[in-house]
C-alpha positions in Angstrom: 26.0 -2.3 46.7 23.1 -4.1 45.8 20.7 -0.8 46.2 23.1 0.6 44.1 22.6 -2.1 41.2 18.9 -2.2 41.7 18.8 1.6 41.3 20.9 1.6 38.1 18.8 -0.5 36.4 15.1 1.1 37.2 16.7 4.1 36.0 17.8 2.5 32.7 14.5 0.7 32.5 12.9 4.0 33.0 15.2 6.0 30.4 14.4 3.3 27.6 10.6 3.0 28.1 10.4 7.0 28.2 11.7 6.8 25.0 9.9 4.3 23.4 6.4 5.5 24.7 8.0 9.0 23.6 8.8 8.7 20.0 6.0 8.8 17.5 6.4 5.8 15.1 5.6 7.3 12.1 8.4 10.0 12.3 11.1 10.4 9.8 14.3 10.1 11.7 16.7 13.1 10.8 20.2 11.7 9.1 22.6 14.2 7.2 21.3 14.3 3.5 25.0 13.1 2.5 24.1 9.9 4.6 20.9 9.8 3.3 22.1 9.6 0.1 25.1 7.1 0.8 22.0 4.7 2.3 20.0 5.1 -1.2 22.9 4.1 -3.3 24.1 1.5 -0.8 20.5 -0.1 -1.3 20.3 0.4 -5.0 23.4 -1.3 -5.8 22.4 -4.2 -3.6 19.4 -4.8 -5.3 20.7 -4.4 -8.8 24.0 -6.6 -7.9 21.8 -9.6 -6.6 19.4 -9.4 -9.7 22.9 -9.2 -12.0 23.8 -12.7 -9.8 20.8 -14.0 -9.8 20.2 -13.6 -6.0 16.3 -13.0 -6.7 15.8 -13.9 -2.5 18.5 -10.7 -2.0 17.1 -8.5 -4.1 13.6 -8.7 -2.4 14.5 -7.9 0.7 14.7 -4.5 -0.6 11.1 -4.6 -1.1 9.4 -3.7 2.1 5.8 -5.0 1.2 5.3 -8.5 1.5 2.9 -8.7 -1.4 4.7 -6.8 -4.0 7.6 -8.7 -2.9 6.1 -12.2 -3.1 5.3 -11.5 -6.6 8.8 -10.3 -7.5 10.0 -13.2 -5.8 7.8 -15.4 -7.9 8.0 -14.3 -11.5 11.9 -13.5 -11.0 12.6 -17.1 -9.4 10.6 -19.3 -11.6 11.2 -17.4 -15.3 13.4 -14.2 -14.6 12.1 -11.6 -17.9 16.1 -11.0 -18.0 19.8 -12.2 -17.6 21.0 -8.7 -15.9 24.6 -8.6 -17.5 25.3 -5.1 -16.1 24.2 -1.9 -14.3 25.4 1.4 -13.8 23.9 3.6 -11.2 23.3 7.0 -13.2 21.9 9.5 -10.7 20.7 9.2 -7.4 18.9 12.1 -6.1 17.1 12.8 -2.5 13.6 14.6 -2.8 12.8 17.4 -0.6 10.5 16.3 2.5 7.5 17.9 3.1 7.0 19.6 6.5 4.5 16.1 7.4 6.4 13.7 5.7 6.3 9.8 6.7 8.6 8.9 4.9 11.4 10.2 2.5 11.7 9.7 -0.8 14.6 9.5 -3.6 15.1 8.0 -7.0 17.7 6.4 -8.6 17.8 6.2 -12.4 19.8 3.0 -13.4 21.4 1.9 -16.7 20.4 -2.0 -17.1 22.0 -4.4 -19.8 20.5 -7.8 -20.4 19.4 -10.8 -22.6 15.8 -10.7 -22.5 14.5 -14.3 -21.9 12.0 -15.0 -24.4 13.8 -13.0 -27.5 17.4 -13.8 -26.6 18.2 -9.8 -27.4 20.9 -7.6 -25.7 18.5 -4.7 -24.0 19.6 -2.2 -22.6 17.4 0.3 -20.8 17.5 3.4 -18.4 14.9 2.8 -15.4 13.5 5.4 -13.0 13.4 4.1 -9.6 11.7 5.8 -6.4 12.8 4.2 -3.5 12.1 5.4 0.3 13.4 5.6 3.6 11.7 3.0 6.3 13.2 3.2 9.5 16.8 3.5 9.0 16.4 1.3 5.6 15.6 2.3 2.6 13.0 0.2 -0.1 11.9 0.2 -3.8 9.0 1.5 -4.2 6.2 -1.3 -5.8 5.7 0.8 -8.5 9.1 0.7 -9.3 9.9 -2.8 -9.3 11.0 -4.3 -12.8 8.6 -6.9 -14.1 8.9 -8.4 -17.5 6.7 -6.8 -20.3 
């Protein structure tokens, strides 16, 4: 009985480092593009929803870099450039991955409504966002990340 445990678990400890030492880590994991594309909008509503309630902590953790995602942190904690009042997710849209892709790639074009803080005006703007797939999560892209103007 207890050979029989023993074995079980070298076999399972075999099976798991196998795979570990086996996968390259800069592959793109294969999902369906339908999930793919459920993920993207999952993320982009999360990070617009915790900007529209102010959960500035939330929202960056959709920002992969730690720099980029300090300085959001900062400038949105200390003087946010708006009161989000609404959002609309417009389009969402996978890009095609190349052959030696790292990562993929999709943008999200978003409908904002705010008060800007300095002016006290009602804006509303459409924003292009590129976000991309990390792991199994998926990140806005620093270039994409609203500052205030």
């Amino acid at each position: 009985m207890r050979y029989a445990a023993f074995m079980r678990n070298a076999l399972v400890l075999a099976l798991v480092t196998s795979l570990a030492l086996g996968c390259p880590e800069k592959q793109v994991r294969s999902f369906s593009p339908a999930h793919d594309q459920e993920m993207l909008a999952s993320s982009a509503q999360l990070f617009w929803h915790s900007l529209r309630w102010s959960d500035y902590e939330g929202a960056s953790a959709l920002i992969e870099e730690s720099g980029p995602r300090l300085d959001f942190l900062t400038e949105w904690s200390s003087k946010p450039p708006a009161q989000i009042t609404d959002f609309q997710l417009v389009h969402i849209e996978l890009n095609e991955p190349l052959p030696d892709a790292e990562r993929l790639e999709g943008l999200v074009v978003v409908k904002a409504e705010g008060i800007s803080t300095g002016s006290y005006t009602v804006r509303t703007d459409m924003l292009r966002q590129t976000w991309y797939r990390s792991g199994d999560n998926w990140y806005l892209d620093t270039e994409s990340i609203p500052y205030g103007e």
